[in-house]
C-alpha positions as CSV (number, residue, x, y, z in Angstrom):
1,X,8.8,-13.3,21.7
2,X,11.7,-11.3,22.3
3,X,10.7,-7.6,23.2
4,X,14.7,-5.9,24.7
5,X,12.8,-4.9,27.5
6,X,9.5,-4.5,29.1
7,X,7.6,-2.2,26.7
8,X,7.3,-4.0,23.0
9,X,8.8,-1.5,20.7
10,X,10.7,0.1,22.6
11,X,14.2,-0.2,23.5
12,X,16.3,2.9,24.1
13,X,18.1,5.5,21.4
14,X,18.4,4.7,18.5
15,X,20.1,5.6,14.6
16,X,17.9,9.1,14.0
17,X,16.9,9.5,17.5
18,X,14.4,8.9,20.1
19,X,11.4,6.1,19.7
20,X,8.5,8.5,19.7
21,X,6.3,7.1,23.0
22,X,2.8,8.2,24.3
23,X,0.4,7.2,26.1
24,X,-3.0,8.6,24.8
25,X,-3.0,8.6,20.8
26,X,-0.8,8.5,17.9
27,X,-0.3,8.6,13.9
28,X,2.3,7.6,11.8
29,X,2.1,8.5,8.3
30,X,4.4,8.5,4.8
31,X,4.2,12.5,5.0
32,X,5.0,14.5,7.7
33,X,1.9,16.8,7.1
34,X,-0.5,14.0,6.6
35,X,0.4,12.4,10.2
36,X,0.0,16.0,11.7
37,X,-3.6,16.5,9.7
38,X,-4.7,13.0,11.2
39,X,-2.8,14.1,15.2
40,X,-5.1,16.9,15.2
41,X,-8.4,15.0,14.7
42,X,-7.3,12.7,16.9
43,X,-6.7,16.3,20.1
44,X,-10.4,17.0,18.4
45,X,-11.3,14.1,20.0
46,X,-11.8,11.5,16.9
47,X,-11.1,8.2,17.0
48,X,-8.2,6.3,15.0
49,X,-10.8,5.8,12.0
50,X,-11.2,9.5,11.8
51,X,-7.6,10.3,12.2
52,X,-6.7,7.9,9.9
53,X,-9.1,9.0,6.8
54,X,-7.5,12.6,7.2
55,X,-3.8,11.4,6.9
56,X,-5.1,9.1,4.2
57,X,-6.7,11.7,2.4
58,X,-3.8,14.7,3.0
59,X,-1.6,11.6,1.6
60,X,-3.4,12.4,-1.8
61,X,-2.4,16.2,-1.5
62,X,1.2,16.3,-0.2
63,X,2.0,13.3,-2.2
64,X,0.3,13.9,-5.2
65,X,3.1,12.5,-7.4
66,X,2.4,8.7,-5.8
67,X,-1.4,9.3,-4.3
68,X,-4.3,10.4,-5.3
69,X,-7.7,11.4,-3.6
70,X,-9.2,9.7,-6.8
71,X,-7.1,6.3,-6.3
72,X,-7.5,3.5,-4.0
73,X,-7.5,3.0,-0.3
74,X,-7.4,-0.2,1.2
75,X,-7.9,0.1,4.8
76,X,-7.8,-2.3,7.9
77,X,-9.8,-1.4,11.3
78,X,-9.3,-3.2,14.2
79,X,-11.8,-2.4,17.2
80,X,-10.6,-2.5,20.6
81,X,-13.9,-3.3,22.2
82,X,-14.1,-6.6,20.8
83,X,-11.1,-7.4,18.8
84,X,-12.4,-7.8,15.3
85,X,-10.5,-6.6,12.4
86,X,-12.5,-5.4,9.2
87,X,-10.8,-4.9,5.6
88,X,-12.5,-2.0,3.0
89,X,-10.8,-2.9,0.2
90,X,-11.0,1.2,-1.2
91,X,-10.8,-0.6,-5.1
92,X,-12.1,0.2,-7.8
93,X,-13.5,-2.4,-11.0
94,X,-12.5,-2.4,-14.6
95,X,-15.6,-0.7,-16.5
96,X,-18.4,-2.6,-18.2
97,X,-16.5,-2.2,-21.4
98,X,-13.3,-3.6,-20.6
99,X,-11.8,-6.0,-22.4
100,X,-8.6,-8.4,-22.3
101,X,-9.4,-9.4,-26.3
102,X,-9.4,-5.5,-26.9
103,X,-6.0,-4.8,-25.7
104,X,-4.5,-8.5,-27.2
105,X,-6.1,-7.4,-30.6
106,X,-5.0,-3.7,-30.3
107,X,-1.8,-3.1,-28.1
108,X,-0.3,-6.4,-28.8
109,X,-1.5,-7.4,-25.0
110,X,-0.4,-4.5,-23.6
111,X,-2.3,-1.5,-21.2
112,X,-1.0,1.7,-22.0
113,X,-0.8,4.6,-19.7
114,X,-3.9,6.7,-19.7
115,X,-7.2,7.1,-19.4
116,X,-7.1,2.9,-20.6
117,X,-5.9,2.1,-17.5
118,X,-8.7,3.6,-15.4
119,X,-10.7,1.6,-13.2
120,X,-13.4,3.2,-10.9
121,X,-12.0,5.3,-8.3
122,X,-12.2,3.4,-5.1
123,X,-10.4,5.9,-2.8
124,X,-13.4,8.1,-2.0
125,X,-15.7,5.5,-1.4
126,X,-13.7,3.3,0.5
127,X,-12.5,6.4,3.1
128,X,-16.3,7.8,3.5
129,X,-17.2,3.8,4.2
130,X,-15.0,4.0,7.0
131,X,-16.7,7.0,8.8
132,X,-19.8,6.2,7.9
133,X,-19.4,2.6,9.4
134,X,-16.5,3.4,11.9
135,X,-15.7,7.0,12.2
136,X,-17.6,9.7,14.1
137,X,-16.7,12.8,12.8
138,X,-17.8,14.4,9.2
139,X,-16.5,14.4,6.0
140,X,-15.8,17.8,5.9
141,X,-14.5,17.7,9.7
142,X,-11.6,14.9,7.9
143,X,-10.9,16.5,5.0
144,X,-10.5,20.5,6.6
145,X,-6.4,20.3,6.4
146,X,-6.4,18.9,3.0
147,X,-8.7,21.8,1.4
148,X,-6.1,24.3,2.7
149,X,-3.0,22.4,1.8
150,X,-5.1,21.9,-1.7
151,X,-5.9,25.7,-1.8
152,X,-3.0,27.4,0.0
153,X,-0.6,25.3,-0.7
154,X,2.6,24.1,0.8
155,X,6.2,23.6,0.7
156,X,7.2,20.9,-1.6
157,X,9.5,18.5,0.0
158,X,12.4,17.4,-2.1
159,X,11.2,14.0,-2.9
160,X,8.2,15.5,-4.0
161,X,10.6,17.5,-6.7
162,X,12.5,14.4,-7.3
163,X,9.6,12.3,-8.6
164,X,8.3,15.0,-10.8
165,X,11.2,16.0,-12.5
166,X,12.7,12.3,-12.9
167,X,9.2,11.8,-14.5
168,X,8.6,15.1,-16.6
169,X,8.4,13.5,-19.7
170,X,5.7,11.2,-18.8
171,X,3.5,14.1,-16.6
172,X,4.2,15.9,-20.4
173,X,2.5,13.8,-22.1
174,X,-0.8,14.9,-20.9
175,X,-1.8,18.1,-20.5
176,X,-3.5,18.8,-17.4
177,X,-1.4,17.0,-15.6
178,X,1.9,19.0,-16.7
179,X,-0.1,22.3,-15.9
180,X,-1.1,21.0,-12.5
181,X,1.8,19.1,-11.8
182,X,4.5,21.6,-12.8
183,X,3.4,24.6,-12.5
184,X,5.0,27.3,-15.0
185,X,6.4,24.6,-17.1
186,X,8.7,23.1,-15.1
187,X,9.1,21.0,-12.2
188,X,8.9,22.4,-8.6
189,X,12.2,22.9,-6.7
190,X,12.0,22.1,-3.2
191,X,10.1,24.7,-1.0
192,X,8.0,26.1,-3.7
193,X,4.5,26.4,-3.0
194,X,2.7,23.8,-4.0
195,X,-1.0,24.2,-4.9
196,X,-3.8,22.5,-6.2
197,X,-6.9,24.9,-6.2
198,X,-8.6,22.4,-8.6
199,X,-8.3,19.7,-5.8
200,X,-9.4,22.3,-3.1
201,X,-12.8,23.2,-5.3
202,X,-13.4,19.0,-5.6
203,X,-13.0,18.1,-1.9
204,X,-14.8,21.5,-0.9
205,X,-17.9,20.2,-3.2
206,X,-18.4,17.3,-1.6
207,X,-17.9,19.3,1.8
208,X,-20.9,21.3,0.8
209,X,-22.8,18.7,-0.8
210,X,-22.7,16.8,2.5
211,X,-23.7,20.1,4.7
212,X,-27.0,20.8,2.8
213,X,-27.9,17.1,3.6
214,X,-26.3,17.0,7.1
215,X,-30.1,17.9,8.9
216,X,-31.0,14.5,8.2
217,X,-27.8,13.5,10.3
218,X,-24.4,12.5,10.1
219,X,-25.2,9.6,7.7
220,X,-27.1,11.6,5.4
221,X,-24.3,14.2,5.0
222,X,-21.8,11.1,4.7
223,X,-23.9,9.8,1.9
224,X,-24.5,12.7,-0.2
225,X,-20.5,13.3,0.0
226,X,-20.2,9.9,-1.4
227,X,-23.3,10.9,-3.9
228,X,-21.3,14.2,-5.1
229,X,-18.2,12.1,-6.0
230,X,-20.0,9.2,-7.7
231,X,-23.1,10.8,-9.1
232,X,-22.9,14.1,-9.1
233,X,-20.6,16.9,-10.7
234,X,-17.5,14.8,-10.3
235,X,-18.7,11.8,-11.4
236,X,-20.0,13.6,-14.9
237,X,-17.3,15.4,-15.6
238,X,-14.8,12.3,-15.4
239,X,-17.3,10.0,-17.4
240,X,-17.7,13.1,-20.5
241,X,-13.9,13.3,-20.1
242,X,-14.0,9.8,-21.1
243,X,-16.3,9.6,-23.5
244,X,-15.1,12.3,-25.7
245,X,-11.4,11.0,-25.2
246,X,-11.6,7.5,-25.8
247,X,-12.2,5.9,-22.4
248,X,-14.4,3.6,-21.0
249,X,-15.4,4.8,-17.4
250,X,-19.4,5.7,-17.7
251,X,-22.0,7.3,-15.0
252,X,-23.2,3.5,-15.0
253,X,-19.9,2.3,-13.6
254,X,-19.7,5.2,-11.3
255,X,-23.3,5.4,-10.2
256,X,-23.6,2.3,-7.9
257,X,-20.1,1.7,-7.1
258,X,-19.8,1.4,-3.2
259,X,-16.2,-0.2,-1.5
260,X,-16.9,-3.8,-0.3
261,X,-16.3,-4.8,3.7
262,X,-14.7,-8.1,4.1
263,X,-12.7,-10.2,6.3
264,X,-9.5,-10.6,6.3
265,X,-6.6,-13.0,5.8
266,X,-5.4,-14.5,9.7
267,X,-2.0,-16.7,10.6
268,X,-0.3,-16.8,13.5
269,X,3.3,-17.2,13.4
270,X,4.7,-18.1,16.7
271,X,3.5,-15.7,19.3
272,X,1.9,-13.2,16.6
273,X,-1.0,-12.6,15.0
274,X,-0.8,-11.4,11.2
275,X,-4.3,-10.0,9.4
276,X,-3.7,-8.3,5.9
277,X,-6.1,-8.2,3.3
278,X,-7.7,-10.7,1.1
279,X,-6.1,-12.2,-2.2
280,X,-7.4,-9.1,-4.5
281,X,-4.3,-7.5,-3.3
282,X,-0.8,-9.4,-2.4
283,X,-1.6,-9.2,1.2
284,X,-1.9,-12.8,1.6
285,X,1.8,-13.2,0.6
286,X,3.3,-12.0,3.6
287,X,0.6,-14.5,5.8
288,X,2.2,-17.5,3.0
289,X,5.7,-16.6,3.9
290,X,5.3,-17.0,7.2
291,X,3.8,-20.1,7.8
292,X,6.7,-21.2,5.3
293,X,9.2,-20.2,7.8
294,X,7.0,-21.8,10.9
295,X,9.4,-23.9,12.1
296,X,12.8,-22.2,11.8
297,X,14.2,-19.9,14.1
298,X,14.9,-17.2,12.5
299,X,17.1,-15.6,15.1
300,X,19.5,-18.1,15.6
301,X,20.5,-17.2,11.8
302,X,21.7,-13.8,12.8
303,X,19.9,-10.9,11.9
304,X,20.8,-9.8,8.0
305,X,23.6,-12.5,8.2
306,X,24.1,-14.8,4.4
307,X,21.5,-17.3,5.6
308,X,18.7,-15.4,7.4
309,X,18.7,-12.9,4.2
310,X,19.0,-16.1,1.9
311,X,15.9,-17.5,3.8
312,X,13.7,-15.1,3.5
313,X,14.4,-14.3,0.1
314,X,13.8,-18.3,-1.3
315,X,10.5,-18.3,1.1
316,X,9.9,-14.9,-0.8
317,X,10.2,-16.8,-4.2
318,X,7.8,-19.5,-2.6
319,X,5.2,-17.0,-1.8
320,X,5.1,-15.0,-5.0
321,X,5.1,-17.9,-7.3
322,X,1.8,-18.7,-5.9
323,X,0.7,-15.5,-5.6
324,X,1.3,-14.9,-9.7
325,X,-0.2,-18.3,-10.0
326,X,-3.8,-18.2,-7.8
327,X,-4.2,-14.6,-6.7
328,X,-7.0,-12.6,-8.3
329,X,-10.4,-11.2,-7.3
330,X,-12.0,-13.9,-5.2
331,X,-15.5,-13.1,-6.4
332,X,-14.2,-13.6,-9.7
333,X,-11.6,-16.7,-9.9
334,X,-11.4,-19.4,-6.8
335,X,-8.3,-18.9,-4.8
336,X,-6.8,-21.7,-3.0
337,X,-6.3,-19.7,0.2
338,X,-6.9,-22.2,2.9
339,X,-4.7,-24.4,1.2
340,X,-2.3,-22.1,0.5
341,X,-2.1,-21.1,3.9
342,X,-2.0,-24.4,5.6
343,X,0.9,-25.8,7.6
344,X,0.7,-29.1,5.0
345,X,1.2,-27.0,2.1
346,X,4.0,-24.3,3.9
347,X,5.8,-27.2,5.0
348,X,6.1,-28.5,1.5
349,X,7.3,-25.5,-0.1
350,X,10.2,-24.7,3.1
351,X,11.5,-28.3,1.7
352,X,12.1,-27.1,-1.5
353,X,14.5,-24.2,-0.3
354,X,18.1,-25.4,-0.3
355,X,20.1,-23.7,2.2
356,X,23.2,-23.7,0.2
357,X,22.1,-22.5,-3.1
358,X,19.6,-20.0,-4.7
359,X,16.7,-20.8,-6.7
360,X,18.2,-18.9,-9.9
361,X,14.1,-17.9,-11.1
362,X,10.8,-17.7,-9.8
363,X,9.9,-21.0,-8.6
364,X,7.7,-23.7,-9.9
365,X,3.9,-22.5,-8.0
366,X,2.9,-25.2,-5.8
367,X,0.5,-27.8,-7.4
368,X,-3.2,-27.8,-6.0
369,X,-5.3,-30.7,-7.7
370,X,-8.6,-29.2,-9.5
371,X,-6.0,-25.7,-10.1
372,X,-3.8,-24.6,-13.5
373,X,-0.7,-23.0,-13.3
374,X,-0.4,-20.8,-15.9
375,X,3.1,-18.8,-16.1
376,X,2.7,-16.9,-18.7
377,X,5.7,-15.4,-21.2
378,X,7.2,-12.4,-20.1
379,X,9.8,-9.7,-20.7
380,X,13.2,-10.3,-18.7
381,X,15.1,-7.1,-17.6
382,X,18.1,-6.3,-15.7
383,X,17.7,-3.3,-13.7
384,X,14.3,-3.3,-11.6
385,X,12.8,0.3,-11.7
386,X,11.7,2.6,-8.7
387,X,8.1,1.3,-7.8
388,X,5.7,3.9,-9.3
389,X,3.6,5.2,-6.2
390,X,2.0,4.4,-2.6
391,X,2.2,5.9,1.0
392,X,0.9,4.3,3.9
393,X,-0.5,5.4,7.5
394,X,-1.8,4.3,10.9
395,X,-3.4,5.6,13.6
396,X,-4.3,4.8,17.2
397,X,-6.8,6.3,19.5
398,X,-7.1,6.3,23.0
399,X,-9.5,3.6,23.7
400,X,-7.1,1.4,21.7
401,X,-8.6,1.2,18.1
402,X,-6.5,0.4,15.1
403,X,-6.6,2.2,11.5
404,X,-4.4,0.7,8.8
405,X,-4.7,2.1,5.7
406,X,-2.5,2.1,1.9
407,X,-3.5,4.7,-0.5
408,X,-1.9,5.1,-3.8
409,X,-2.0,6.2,-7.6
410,X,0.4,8.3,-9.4
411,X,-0.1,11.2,-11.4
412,X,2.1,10.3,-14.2
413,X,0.5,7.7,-15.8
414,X,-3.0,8.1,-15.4
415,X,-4.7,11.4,-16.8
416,X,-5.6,14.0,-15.0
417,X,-9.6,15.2,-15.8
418,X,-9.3,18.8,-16.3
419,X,-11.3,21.0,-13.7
420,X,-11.3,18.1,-10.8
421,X,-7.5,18.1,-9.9
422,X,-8.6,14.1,-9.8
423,X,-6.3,11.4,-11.5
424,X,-9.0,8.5,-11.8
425,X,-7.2,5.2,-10.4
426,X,-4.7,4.0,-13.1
427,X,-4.8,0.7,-11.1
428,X,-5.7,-1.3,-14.2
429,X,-1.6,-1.2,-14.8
430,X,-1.7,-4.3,-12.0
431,X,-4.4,-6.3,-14.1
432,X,-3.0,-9.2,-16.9
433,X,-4.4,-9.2,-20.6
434,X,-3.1,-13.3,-20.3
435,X,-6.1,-15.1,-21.5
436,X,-6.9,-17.4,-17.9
437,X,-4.7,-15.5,-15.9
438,X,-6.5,-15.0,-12.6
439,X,-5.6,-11.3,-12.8
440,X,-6.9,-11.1,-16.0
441,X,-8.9,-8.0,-17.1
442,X,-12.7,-8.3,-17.1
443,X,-15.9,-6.4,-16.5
444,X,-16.6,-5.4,-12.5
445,X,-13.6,-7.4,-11.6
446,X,-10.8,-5.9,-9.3
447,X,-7.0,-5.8,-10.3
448,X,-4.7,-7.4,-8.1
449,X,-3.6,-4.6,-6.0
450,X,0.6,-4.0,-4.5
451,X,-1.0,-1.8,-1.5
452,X,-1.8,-3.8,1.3
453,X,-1.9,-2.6,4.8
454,X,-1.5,-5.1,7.9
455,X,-2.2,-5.2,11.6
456,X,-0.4,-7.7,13.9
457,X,-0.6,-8.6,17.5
458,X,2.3,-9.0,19.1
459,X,3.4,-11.6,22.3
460,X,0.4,-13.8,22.4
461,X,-1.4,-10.2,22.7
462,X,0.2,-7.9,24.7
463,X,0.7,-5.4,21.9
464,X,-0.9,-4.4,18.4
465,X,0.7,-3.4,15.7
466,X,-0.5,-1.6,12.4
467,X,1.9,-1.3,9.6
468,X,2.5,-1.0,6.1
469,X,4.4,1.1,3.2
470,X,4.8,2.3,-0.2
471,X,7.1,0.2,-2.8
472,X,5.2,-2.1,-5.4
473,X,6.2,-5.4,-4.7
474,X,8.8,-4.4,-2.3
475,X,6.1,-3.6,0.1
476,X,6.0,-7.4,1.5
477,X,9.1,-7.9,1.8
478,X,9.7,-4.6,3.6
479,X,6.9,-5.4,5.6
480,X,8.3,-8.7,6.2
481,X,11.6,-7.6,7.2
482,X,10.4,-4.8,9.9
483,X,7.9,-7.0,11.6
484,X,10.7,-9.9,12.3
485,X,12.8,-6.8,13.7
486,X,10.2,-6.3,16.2
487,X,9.1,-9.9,17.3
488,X,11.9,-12.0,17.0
489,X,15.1,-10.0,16.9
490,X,13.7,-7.7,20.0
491,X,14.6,-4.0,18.2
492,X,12.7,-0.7,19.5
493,X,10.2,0.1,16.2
494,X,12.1,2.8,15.0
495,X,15.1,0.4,15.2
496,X,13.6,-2.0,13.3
497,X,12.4,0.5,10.2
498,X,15.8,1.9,10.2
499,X,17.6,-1.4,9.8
500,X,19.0,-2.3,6.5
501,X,16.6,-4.0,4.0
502,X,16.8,-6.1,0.8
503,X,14.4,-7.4,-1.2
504,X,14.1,-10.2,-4.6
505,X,12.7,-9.0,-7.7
506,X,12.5,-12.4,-8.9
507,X,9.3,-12.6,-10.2
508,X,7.1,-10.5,-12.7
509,X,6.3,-7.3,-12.1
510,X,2.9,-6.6,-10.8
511,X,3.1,-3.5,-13.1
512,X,2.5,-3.5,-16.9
513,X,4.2,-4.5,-18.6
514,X,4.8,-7.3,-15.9
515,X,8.9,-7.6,-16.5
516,X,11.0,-10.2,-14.5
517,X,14.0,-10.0,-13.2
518,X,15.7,-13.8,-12.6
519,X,17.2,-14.0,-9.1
520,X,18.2,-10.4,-8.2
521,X,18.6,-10.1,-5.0
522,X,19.1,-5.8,-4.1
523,X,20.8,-5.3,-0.4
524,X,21.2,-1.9,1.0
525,X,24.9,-0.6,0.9
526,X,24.9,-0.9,4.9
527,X,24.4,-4.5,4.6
528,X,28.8,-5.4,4.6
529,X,30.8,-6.9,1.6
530,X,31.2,-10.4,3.3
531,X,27.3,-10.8,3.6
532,X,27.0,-9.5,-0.4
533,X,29.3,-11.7,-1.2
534,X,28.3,-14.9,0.8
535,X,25.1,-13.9,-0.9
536,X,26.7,-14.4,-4.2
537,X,28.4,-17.7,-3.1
538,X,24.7,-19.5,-2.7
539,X,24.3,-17.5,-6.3
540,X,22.2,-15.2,-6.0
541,X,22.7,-12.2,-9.0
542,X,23.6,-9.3,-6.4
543,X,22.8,-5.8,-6.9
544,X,23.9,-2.9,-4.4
545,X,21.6,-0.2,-3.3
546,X,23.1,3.1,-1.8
547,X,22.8,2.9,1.8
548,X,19.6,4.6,2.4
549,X,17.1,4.4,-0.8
550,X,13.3,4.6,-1.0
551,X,13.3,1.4,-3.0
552,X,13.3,-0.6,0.0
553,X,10.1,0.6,1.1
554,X,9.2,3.3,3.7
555,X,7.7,1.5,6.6
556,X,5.4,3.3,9.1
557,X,4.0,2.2,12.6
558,X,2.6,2.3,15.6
559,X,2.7,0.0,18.6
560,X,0.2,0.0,21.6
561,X,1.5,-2.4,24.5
562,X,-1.8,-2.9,25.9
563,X,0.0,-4.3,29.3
564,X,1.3,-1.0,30.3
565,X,0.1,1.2,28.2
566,X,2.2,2.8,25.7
567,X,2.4,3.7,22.8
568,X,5.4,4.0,20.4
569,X,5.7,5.4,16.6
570,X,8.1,6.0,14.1
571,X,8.1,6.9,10.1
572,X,10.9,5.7,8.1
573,X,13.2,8.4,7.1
574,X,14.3,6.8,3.6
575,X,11.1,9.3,2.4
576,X,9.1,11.8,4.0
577,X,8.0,9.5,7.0
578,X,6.8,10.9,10.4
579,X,5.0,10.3,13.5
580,X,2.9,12.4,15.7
581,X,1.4,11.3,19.6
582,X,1.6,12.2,22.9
């Protein structure tokens, strides 16, 4: 484990300035607002849990355009006092009605934007889980900053601007979300002031809903919160929405839905500790490549040189080929995990990489006796587009407990339920109308969610290290990328966010309509010409980024060295990104 000096993530100066250090508590979040909303639970005195649901839950109000309060959550805890890490998965199901046949027979197999693609929201349940298990402050306590950024409103970054009016024809085609979205008709410019009041009057609902229970105690109050979104008010007014409009979410789908607790997904790769989430998201990709790449030393390849970027991205292939092949909701379809994970089955598939020359498509998956491998037909494209939505943020408290935690949902192609200011979770655009696909829609089943959080410990435990970020199926590879900056190339975290990334697109989308894009390979302009082009030399179809783009993720972090006691944080400055601590 290389660390460039005695405190793990930190080093010295580096590109955009100092490595934020502290030694108490700390957030890093996608949006600079968001990782102050969650810094000043944590001076409150809230733990990481706490902190984190408020940055997670600002995330839906100051990145509306890729989060949404109604959306989903996944979240990893890991508890200090005895070293366990819990995933809440935050997902919603597809509703009793759902159907693969019905979009085959209808939409020639496809899911098309709306209210078809709603699944139960699985956002508030899954953040109200985590204080009621976890937390110790209130709902209302939590959500406080993002009632008056809802209600007052704030400055709207530029990126914030960008997204809306590079997507104004889609927020158009629905009503509410135009007038929400762009208010006065028209996109907002950067610095406008932003507001959702419709938002505000939701989260404030809930606020109130969980004070007039809160004599029975904190539990009470944190279940009648969750009551008001899933059975109350809220929970009508989607389902009527649906029923008049042609949708399929009910009060029966929303009435008993609760967001599941369950272990997560463990390797170790050299000195470090991975856990991500379980195989209903792609979290168990990243765990795959890494025990692909078990036995080679990365660092002697050079960082970003022609064969440590041509490494990664053929383990990359590996990984994703069995993730489109096996990966679906576990209490649904069997997933080969353990075998999938092994160090029989990794070392197979690193023996299939040829060092000199790319594989020029997705991969054959790897064949597990008593599994199919379906690949189904899909659409072949060119250009890969920006990933839709996601943020990410982390937070750690003083006694040295972890929040992870991936929120996402966009507001342009899921409608908007007028009066709520809530986009229920268009997540059903990562589900597979394939008949025998193991992500294929169904009743109460989970689509295979992009957003996937991670926690790692670092030099046989000295440090821990949440992290995660925004980018569709970039998000691994990003992931990837940052982590093996830290642990075996020695960089200070911010560092290792800022460093150039790249990342393969050759394998279907998760989105609908799932489109696949044969061996690109996308570098960041930093990367140099002679590495492009020794790229190009093994094969691989090259395309250049600019030198700083939000398609290659936006990684945020935090890092406690346990050993002496610091803590270090940065946000990745390709989008609004930022870290708060002392």
């Amino acid at each position: 484990m290389a660390t460039g000096g005695n405190v793990i993530g930190l080093k010295g100066i580096s590109g955009h300035g100092n490595v934020l250090t502290g030694s108490r508590h700390m957030v890093s979040a996608a949006h600079y607002q968001a990782a102050h909303a969650g810094f000043l639970i944590l001076e409150a005195g809230g733990n990481a849990v706490d902190a984190g649901v408020a940055a997670g839950i600002a995330l839906g109000v100051t990145q509306c355009d890729l989060v949404n309060v109604a959306g989903v959550a996944p979240i990893m805890i890991r508890l200090a006092a005895t070293g366990e890490v819990i995933t809440i998965d935050g997902l919603g199901v597809w509703p009793a009605k759902a159907s693969s046949a019905y979009f085959r027979d209808k939409h020639k197999g496809a899911i098309p934007a709306g209210l078809m693609r709603a699944v139960v929201p699985g956002g508030p349940s899954g953040w109200i889980t985590a204080l009621e298990r976890y937390g110790t402050m209130s709902f209302g306590d939590v959500v406080s900053a993002s009632i008056r950024f809802a209600r007052d409103g704030f400055p709207a970054d530029p990126r914030l601007c960008e997204t809306i009016s590079g997507n104004e024809a889609s927020y158009r085609r629905f009503a509410e979300n135009a007038r929400i979205m762009m208010p006065g008709g028209k996109p907002p410019l950067p610095g406008d002031m932003f507001r959702q009041t419709d938002l505000a009057r939701s989260l404030q609902y809930m606020v109130d809903e969980e004070k007039r229970a809160s004599g029975k105690g904190r539990a009470a109050g944190l279940a009648a919160a969750h009551a008001a979104f899933y059975q109350g008010d809220i929970a009508r007014t989607i389902t009527d929405y649906h029923a008049k409009n042609g949708g399929w979410l009910s009060m029966d789908d929303m009435r008993p839905f609760k967001a599941r607790l369950e272990k997560p997904v463990r390797t170790r790769h050299g000195s470090v500790e991975v856990y991500t989430c379980g195989p209903w998201c792609q979290g168990p990709a990243l765990n795959m490549v890494l025990s692909i790449l078990a036995r080679d030393d990365v660092r002697a390849l050079g960082h970003n040189s022609p064969a440590y970027i041509h490494l990664l991205t053929e383990a990359i292939k590996l990984a994703f080929s069995d993730r489109e092949a096996y990966f679906g909701d576990p209490l649904f379809v069997d997933v080969p995990l353990d075998t999938l994970l092994s160090e029989k089955y990794a070392a197979g598939r690193r023996q299939q990489i040829d060092s000199a020359r790319s594989c020029p498509q997705m991969p054959e998956a790897g064949e597990i006796g008593g599994y199919p491998r379906l690949r189904p037909d899909v659409p072949i494209a060119y250009v890969p587009p920006p990933s839709p939505d996601t943020a990410y943020c982390a937070a750690i408290d003083r006694d040295g407990n972890v929040f992870s935690a991936t929120p996402s949902d966009s507001s342009y192609d899921a409608e908007m339920i007028p009066g709520t200011g809530f986009c229920p979770s268009g997540r059903g655009s990562q589900s597979w109308t394939v008949a025998g696909h193991p992500s294929e829609v169904a009743p109460f089943k989970r689509p295979r969610l992009t957003p996937n959080p991670a926690i790692a410990i670092l030099a046989d435990g000295q440090a821990v290290m949440p992290f995660g970020t925004p980018g569709g199926d970039v998000q691994t590879q990003a992931m990837l990328q940052v982590l093996l900056n830290v642990s075996a190339f020695g960089m200070d975290l911010r560092s290792a966010i800022e460093a150039p990334r790249f990342a393969s697109y050759s394998f279907p989308s998760s989105f609908e309509p799932h489109e696949y894009y044969p061996n690109r390979l996308a570098l960041e302009g930093r990367i140099d010409n002679a590495t492009m082009n020794g790229l190009r030399e093994r094969g691989h179809d090259v395309l250049e980024w600019p030198e700083w783009t939000r398609l290659a993720g936006s990684v945020c972090s935090v890092i406690h060295d346990v050993k002496h006691g610091v803590l270090t944080g940065a946000g990745d400055p390709r989008r609004a990104s930022y870290a708060v601590g002392w």
